[in-house]
C-alpha angles and dihedrals in degrees: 000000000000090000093049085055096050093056098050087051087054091041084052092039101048107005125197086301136032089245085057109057127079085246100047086042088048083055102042096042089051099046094053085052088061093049090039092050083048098062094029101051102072097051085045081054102058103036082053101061091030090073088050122109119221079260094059097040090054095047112088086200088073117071113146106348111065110212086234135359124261128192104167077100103075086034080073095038098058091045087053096052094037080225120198078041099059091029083060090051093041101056088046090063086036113050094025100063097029081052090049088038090055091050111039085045091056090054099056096039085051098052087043089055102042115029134057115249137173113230095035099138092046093047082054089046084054096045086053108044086052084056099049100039103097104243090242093070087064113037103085092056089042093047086050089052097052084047086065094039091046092230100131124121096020143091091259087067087067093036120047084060093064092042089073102039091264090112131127101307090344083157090060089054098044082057101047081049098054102043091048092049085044093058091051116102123263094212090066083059096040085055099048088049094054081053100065097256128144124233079249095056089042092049089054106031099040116016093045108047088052097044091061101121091055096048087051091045093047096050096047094053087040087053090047097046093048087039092058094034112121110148094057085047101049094053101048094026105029110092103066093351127077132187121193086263090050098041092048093046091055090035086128098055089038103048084053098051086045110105124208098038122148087198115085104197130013108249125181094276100061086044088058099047080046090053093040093056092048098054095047108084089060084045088060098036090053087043084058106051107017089126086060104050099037087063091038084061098050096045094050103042101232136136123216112235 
C-alpha cells in the first residue's frame, strides 16, 4: 500500500514524460512567463508612461501606475505624425511590394522546383550571393538607377524592386518556395498533365492552393520587414514623403515644425504613445491572424529575425 502510493506521487510528480508531470508543467509554464515578461515588458513599459502626465514623469514617486490617465498625449502624437495621412502612405509601401515580393518569389521558387534548367546551381549561387551581400554595397547604383527611371521619392522607389523579385530578403522567400513546391508530389502534376492541364493551370490549380501556409508566411514577415524598413526608405522617400518609421525616427524635427500644439516641448511620454500608435497596426494584424501563421510557420520551417 505505501509503495503503491509512492508510485502514484512520483507518477503525479514526474509522469511518463518530463511535460506531464506537476513538476515538468511548473517548469514549462514558468519558463514561457519569462519569455513572455521579455517580450511583454517593453510595450508594458511604454503604455505605461504614454498615459503620464509631465507631473508623473518628473516625480520619482511614479514608476508604472500614473495617478491619473492622460491622453493628450496621443492627441499630439497623432498631430505630429499626421497620422491617418502617413498611416495611409505607409501601408501603400507596405502591403503593395510585400503583395508583388510574395508573388514574384512564388514564381521563381516554383520553376526552380519544378522544371529542368540548365544553369540551376549557378542561379542558387546568385540567389544567394544577393542575399549575403550586405544592402549597403548596392544602393548607390541602385539610387543612380532610380535617378534615370524617375522613380525617387515615390512609392514606386519601394515598389518596382519587388515587382521583380529584388524586394526586402526575396532570396529567403525563393527558397521557402521552392523547397514547399518541391515537397509537393509529382504525381498530383503528372496527373494533371494526363489530364490536359497547362503548367499554368497546374501552377495555379495545384501548387498554390497547397502552398497556402508559405505564401502566408512569406507575405507576414514581408509585411513586418517593410513595415520596419527605414534606411531604404529614407533614402528613396525621405526628401517630401514620410512613413511612421520615418516619421518616429525625425519626431524631434517634426514635433518642432508641428503648429498648433499645447505642448511646448516633446517629452517621453508623448515619444511612447507615438511608438505605441505606430506598432499597432502589426500588433492587430498579427492578432488577426496569429493561427495561420503559427502553423505557416510550422509547416514551412522557418524562424522570424
Amino acid at each position: 500500500m505505501n509503495q503503491h502510493f509512492k508510485q502514484k506521487i512520483k507518477h503525479k510528480l514526474m509522469g511518463k514524460n518530463f511535460n506531464e508531470g506537476w513538476i515538468g508543467r511548473t517548469a514549462i509554464y514558468l519558463l514561457l512567463i519569462i519569455i513572455g515578461f521579455v517580450y511583454l515588458y517593453p510595450i508594458i513599459k511604454m503604455f505605461a508612461y504614454s498615459i503620464k502626465d509631465l507631473e508623473d514623469l518628473v516625480n520619482p514617486t511614479v514608476q508604472w501606475i500614473p495617478t491619473k490617465i492622460y491622453l493628450e498625449n496621443y492627441r499630439t502624437s497623432f498631430i505630429v505624425l499626421n497620422y491617418w495621412k502617413t498611416l495611409l502612405f505607409s501601408l501603400a509601401v507596405t502591403l503593395i511590394p510585400a503583395t508583388l515580393q510574395t508573388i514574384t518569389t512564388s514564381l521563381a521558387g516554383y520553376a526552380l522546383a519544378k522544371f529542368k534548367m540548365t544553369g540551376k546551381f549557378i542561379i542558387f549561387v546568385i540567389i544567394f550571393i544577393t542575399y549575403l551581400v550586405p544592402v549597403q554595397v548596392y544602393m548607390i547604383p541602385r539610387y543612380v538607377l532610380f535617378n534615370q527611371l524617375g522613380i525617387l521619392d515615390s512609392a514606386w522607389a519601394i515598389i518596382f524592386p519587388a515587382t521583380f523579385g529584388q524586394g526586402l530578403s526575396s532570396a529567403i522567400f525563393i527558397l521557402i518556395f521552392y523547397q514547399f513546391f518541391r515537397m509537393q508530389p509529382k504525381s498530383l502534376d503528372e496527373s494533371a498533365e494526363i489530364d490536359g492541364a497547362s503548367p499554368y493551370q497546374i501552377f495555379f490549380r495545384i501548387g498554390v492552393p497547397l502552398a497556402g501556409p508559405a505564401y502566408l508566411t512569406a507575405f507576414l514577415f514581408s509585411f513586418v520587414w517593410y513595415w520596419n524598413e527605414t534606411y531604404i526608405s529614407s533614402l528613396f522617400i525621405g526628401s517630401d514623403l514620410y512613413t511612421l518609421q520615418l516619421k518616429l525616427l525625425n519626431f524631434q524635427s517634426q514635433f518642432s515644425m508641428t503648429s498648433g500644439l499645447t505642448q511646448q516641448a516633446v517629452n517621453e511620454a508623448i515619444k511612447y504613445s507615438a511608438t505605441i500608435l505606430i506598432i499597432l497596426p502589426v500588433l492587430i494584424v498579427y492578432i488577426i491572424m496569429q493561427k495561420w501563421f503559427v502553423e505557416g510557420i510550422d509547416r514551412t520551417g522557418i524562424t522570424g529575425e
